[in-house]
C-alpha positions in Angstrom: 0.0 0.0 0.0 1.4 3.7 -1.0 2.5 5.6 1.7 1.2 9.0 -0.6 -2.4 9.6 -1.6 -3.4 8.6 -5.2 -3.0 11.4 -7.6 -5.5 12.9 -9.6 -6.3 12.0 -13.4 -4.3 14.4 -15.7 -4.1 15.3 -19.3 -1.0 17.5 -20.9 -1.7 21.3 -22.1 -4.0 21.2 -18.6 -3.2 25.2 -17.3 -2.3 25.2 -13.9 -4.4 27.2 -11.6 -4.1 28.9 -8.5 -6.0 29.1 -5.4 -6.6 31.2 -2.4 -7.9 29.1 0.6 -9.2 31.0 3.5 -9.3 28.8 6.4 -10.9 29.1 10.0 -11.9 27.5 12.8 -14.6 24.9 12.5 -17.8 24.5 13.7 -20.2 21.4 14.5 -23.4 20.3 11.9 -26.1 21.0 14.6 -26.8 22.8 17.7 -26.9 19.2 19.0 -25.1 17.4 22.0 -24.6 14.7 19.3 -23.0 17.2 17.0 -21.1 19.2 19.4 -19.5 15.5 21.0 -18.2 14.4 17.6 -16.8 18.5 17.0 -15.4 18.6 20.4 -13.5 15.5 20.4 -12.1 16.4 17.4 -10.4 19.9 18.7 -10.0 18.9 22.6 -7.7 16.1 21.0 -5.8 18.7 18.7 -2.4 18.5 20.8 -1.9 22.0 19.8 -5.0 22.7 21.3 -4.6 20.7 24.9 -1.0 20.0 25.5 -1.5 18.4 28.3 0.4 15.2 28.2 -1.8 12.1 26.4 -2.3 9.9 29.3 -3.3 12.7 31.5 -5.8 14.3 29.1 -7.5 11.2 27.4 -9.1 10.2 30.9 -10.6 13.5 31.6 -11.8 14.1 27.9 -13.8 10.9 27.3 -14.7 10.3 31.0 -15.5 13.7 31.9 -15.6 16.6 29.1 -16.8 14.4 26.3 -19.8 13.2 28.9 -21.0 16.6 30.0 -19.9 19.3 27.9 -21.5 18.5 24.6 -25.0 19.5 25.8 -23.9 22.5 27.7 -22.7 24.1 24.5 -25.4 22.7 22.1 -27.7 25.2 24.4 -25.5 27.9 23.4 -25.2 26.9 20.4 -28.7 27.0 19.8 -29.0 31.0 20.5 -27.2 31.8 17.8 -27.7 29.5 15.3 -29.5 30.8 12.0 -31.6 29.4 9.5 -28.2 29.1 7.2 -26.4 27.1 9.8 -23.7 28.2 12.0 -22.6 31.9 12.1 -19.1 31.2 11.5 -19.8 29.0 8.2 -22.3 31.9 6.9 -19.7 34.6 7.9 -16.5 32.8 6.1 -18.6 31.8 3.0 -20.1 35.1 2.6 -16.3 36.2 3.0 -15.5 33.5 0.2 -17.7 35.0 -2.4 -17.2 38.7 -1.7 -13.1 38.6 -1.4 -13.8 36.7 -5.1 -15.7 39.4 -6.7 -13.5 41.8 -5.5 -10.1 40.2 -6.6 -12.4 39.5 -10.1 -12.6 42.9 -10.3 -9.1 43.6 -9.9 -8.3 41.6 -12.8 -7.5 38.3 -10.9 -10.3 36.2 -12.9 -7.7 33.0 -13.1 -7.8 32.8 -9.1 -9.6 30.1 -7.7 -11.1 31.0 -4.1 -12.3 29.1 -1.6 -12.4 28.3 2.2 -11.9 25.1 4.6 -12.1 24.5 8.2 -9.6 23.0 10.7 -12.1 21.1 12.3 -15.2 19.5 10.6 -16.3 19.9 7.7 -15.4 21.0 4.7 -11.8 19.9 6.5 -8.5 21.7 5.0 -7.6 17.8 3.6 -10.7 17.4 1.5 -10.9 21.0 0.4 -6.9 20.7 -0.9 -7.3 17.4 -2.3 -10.5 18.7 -4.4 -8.3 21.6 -6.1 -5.7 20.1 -6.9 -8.0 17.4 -8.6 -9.4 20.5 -10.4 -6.2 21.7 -11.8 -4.9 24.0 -8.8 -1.2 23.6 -8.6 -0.2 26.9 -6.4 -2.5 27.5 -3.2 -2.2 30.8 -0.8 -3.2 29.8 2.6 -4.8 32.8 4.6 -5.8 31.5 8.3 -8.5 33.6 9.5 -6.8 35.0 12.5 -5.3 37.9 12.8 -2.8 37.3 15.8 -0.8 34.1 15.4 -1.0 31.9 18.0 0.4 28.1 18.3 -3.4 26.5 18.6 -5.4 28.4 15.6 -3.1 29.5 12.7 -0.2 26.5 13.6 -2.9 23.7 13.8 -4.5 24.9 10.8 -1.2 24.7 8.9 0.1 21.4 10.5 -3.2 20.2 8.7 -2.3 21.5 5.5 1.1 20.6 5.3 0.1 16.6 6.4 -1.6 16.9 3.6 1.2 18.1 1.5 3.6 15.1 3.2 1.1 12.8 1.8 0.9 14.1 -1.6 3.8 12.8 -4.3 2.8 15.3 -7.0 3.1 18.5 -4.4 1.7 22.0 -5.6 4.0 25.0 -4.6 2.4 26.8 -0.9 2.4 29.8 0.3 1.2 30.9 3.4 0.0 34.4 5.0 0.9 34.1 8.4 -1.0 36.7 10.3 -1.8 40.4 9.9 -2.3 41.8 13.6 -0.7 45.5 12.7 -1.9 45.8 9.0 -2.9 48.7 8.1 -6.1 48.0 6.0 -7.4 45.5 8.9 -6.7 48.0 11.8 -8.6 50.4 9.6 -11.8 48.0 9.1 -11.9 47.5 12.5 -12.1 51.1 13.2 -14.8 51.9 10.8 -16.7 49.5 13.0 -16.1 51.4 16.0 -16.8 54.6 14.3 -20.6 53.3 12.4 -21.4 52.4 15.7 -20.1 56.0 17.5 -22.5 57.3 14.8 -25.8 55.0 15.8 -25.3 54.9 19.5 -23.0 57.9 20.1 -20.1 58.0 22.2 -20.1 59.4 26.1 -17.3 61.7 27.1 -17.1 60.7 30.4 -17.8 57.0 32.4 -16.7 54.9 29.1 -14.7 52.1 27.6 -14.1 50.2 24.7 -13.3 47.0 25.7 -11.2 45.1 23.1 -11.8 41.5 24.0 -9.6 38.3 22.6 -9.5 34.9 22.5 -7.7 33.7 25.3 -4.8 31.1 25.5 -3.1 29.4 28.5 -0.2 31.5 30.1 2.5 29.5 30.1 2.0 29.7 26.1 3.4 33.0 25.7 6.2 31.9 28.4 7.5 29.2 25.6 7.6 31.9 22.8 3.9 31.9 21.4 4.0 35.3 20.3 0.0 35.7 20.3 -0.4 38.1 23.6 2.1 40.6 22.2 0.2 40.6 18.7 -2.7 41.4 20.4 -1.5 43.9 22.7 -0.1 45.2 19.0 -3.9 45.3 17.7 -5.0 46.9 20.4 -2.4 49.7 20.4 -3.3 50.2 16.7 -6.7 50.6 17.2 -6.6 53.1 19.8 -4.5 54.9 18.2 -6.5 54.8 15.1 -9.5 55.9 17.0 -7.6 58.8 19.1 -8.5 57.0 22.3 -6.8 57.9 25.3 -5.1 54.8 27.6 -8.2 55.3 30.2 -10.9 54.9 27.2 -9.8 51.9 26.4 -8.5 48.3 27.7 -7.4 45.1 26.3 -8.6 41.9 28.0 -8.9 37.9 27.3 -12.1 35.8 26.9 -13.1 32.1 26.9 -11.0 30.8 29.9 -11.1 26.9 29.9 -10.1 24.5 32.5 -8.0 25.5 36.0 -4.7 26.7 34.8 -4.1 30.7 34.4 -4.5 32.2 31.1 -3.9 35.3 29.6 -5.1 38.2 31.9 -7.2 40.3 32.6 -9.8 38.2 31.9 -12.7 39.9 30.4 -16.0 39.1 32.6 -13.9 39.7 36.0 -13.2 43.3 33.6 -16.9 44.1 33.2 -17.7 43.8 36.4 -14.7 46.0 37.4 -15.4 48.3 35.5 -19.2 48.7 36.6 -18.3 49.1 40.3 -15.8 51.4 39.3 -18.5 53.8 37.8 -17.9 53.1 34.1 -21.4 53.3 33.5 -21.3 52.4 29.5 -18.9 49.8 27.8 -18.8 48.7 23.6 -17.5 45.7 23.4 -15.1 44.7 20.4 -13.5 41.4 19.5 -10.6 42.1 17.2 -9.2 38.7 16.7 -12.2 37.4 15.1 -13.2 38.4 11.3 -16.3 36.8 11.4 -19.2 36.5 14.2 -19.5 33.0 16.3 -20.8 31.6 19.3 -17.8 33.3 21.2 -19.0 36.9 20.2 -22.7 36.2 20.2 -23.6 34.2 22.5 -20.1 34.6 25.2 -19.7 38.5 25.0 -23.3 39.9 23.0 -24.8 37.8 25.7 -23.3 36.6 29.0 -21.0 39.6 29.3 -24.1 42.0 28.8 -25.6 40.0 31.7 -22.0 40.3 34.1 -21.3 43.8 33.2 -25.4 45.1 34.0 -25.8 43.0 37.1 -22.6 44.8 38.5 -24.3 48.3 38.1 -23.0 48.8 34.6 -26.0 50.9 33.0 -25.5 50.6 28.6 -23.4 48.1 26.9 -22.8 47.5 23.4 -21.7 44.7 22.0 -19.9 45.8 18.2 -20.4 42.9 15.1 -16.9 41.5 14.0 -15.7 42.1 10.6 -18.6 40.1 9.1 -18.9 41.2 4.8 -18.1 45.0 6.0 -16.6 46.8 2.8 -13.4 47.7 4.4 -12.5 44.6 5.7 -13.0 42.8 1.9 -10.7 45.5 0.5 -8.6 45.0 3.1 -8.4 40.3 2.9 -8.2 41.6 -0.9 -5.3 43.5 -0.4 -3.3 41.4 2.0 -4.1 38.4 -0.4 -3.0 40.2 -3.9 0.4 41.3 -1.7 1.1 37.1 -1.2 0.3 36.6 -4.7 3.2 38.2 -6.6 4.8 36.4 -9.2 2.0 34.0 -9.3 -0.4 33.9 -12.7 -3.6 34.9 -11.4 -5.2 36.3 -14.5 -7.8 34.8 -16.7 -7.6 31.5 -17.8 -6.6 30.1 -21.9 -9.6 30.7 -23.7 -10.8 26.7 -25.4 -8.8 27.9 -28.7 -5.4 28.8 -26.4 -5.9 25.5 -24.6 -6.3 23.3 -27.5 -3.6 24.9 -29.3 -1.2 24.1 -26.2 -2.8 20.7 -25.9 -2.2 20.2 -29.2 1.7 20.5 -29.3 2.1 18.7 -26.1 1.0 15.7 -28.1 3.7 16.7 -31.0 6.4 16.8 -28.2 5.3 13.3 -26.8 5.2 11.6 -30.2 8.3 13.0 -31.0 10.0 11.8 -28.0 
């Protein structure tokens, strides 16, 4: 049996094509315990995700986590859950199709673009094997998170380049690594801020703008995960993009899992600070993700509302993530032309071009 995965059928004068695969997190089928056991298990046993040693871990995941936790987060689940599925799959497939009209309109009509997901379904394997089947021989990764960190944009890539181990005919890779100070995303972000200054207005006294992201253990950034200092980075930007002085605004960590200490301050402990403080209205932000999902609807929209009002908090906002704004498709667009120099990404052979080429490849095989 072949170690490498079987090729793909091929035929000579075939142009090679390029792709652009935008890749996020993942997301279960359902709002269902049974969906949410089969999603969990697959990222709680992500060793990038939980590196807690293997004979410690597998006990408490299937005994314990895998038993109980399921159920818990199909109810949350089910809040946000829309009548086109998950947030996070409308969000990055929405993404999909805008960032390709907009590159079409650039004059990139050859580019192929399309998204996978590091856990479930369609998974980064099946969506790379698929291209390449369809002709794709150079693919631009573009992990959906703007801060690198070891257990999102590392895991995702480990996937792809499995993948690429396993492959004999290998296309050529390229990779955008993360984008936590550029310019056009620290600008979308801020013309989020400022559409919802313009509905909601903005106090000059007794506020924040709390810029919430997704939290990782501690001892992560200890061992050189440079994630906290890329968001500390965003956050800078931001402010500074906004004109925000260092008591109008704070950076804080979400999502805490388990009993170890993660990245601090943690953000409900924050909201209720902040409202016995006298802060009387916070907006809420969640730079590090692009796109809406049950850890900005349901976690901060929702449960942080309720932590920072039953502390004496009086308004709080909750701003929508990048979602399909303008300025944050001009901005993917632009970060993904900038990876793609050198690489052919205009329109394809037209049928004559193609059977022209095809043509003298079978002239150069008879004559050899």
């Amino acid at each position: 049996m072949s170690r490498y995965l079987p090729e793909p059928a091929w035929r000579h004068g075939t142009p090679a094509r390029t792709a652009v695969v935008l890749i996020n997190l993942g997301t279960p089928e359902a709002p269902t315990a049974a969906a949410l056991r089969t999603y969990l298990r697959e990222f709680l046993s992500d060793p990038r995700v939980v590196e807690i040693p293997r004979p410690i871990w597998w006990p408490i995941l299937n005994g314990v986590i895998l038993n109980t936790r399921p159920a818990k987060s199909a109810e949350k689940y089910a809040t946000v859950w829309t009548p086109e599925g998950s947030p996070l799959k409308v969000h990055t497939e929405r993404q999909t199709r805008l960032l390709k009209d907009r590159l079409d309109e650039a004059g990139h009509r050859g580019l192929v673009v399309d998204y996978a997901m590091r856990y479930g379904r369609p998974s980064i394997p099946a969506t790379l094997a698929r291209l390449k089947a369809e002709g794709c021989a150079r693919f631009l990764l573009v992990p959906l998170y703007p801060q690198y960190a070891g257990s999102t944009s590392a895991t995702a890539l480990d996937e792809a380049y499995r993948w690429l181990a396993a492959t004999r005919n290998q296309p050529e890779l390229r990779v955008l690594r993360s984008f936590c100070d550029d310019p056009g995303y620290i600008a979308a972000l801020a013309a989020g801020v400022r559409a919802h200054w313009a509905e909601h207005g903005r106090p000059e006294r007794g506020y924040r703008l709390l810029m919430s992201f997704h939290g990782v253990p501690r001892f992560t950034l200890d061992r050189g995960d440079p994630y906290h200092c890329e968001c500390l980075k965003t956050g800078r930007l931001l402010a500074e993009a906004l004109a925000l002085s260092p008591d109008e605004h704070v950076v804080c960590f979400q999502s805490r899992f388990g009993r170890a200490e993660w990245l601090q301050p943690y953000t409900a402990p924050t909201l209720q600070a902040l409202a016995r403080e006298g802060v009387g209205r916070v907006d809420v932000i969640c730079p590090g993700f692009v796109g809406d999902c049950l850890e900005t609807l349901e976690e901060i929209a929702m449960e942080g509302k309720e932590d920072f009002l039953a502390a004496g908090g009086k308004e709080y906002h909750y701003i929508p993530a990048l979602n399909e704004r303008d300025e944050w498709i001009a901005a993917l667009a632009a970060l993904v032309e900038a990876q793609l120099g050198g690489w052919p990404t205009r329109e394809a052979p037209d049928d004559a071009a193609l059977a022209l080429s095809t043509a003298r490849a079978g002239e150069l095989g008879a004559a050899a």
